[in-house]
C-alpha positions as CSV (number, residue, x, y, z in Angstrom):
1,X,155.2,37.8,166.8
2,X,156.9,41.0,167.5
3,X,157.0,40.4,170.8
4,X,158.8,37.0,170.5
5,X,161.3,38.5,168.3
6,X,162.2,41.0,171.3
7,X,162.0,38.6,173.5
8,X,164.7,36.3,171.2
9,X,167.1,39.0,171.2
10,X,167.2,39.5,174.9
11,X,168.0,35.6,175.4
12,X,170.6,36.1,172.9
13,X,172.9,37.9,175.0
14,X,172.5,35.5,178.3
15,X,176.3,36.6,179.4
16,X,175.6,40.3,179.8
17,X,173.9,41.1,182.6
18,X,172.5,44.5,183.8
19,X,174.8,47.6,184.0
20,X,173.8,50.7,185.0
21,X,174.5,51.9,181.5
22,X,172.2,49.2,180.6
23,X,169.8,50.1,182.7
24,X,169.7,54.1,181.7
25,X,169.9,52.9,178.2
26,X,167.0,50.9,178.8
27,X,164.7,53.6,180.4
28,X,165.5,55.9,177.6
29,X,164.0,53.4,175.0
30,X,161.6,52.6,177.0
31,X,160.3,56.3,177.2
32,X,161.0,56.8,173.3
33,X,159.2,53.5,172.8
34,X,156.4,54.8,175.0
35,X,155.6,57.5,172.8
36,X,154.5,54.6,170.3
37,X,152.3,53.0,172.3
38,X,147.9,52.6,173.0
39,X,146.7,50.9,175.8
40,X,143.6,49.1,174.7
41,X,140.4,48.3,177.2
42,X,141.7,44.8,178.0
43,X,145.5,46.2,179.4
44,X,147.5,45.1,176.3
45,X,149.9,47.8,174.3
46,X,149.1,48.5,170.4
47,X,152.6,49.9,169.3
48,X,152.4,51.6,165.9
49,X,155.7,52.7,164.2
50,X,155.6,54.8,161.0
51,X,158.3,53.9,158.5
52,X,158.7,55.7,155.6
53,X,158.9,53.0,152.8
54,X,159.9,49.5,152.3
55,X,163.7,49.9,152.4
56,X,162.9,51.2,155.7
57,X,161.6,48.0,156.8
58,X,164.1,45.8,155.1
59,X,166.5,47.3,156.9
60,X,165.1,47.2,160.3
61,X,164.5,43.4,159.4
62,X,167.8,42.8,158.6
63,X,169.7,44.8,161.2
64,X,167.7,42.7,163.9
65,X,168.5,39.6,161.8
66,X,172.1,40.9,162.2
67,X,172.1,41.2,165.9
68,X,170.2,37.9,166.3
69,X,172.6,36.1,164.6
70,X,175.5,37.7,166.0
71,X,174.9,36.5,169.5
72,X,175.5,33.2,168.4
């Protein structure tokens, strides 16, 4: 479901289109990102994030809720 929610967010933004910024930008999170991920026996990535309570959470939710519905 994650996944879908990512995958929302970059159809949100149809106008932009890569920059090199956005590109650099993009590798950086990719490698931070990287550092939360398992690769299981079949090829697919676990990604396990560690918050640090529930407000955390809430406000991941709703700052992607945030840019989701800004794009509209």
């Amino acid at each position: 479901m994650l996944g879908a929610a990512f995958a929302f967010l970059g159809e949100v933004f149809p106008g932009r289109g890569d920059t090199p910024e956005s590109l650099r930008m993009a590798e950086v999170f990719r490698e931070q990102l990287s550092q939360c991920l398992e690769r299981s026996a079949d090829g697919s990535l676990r990604m396990t994030v560690t918050l640090p309570d529930e407000a955390a959470l809430n406000n991941l939710a709703h700052s992607l809720a945030r840019i989701a519905a800004g794009g509209h």
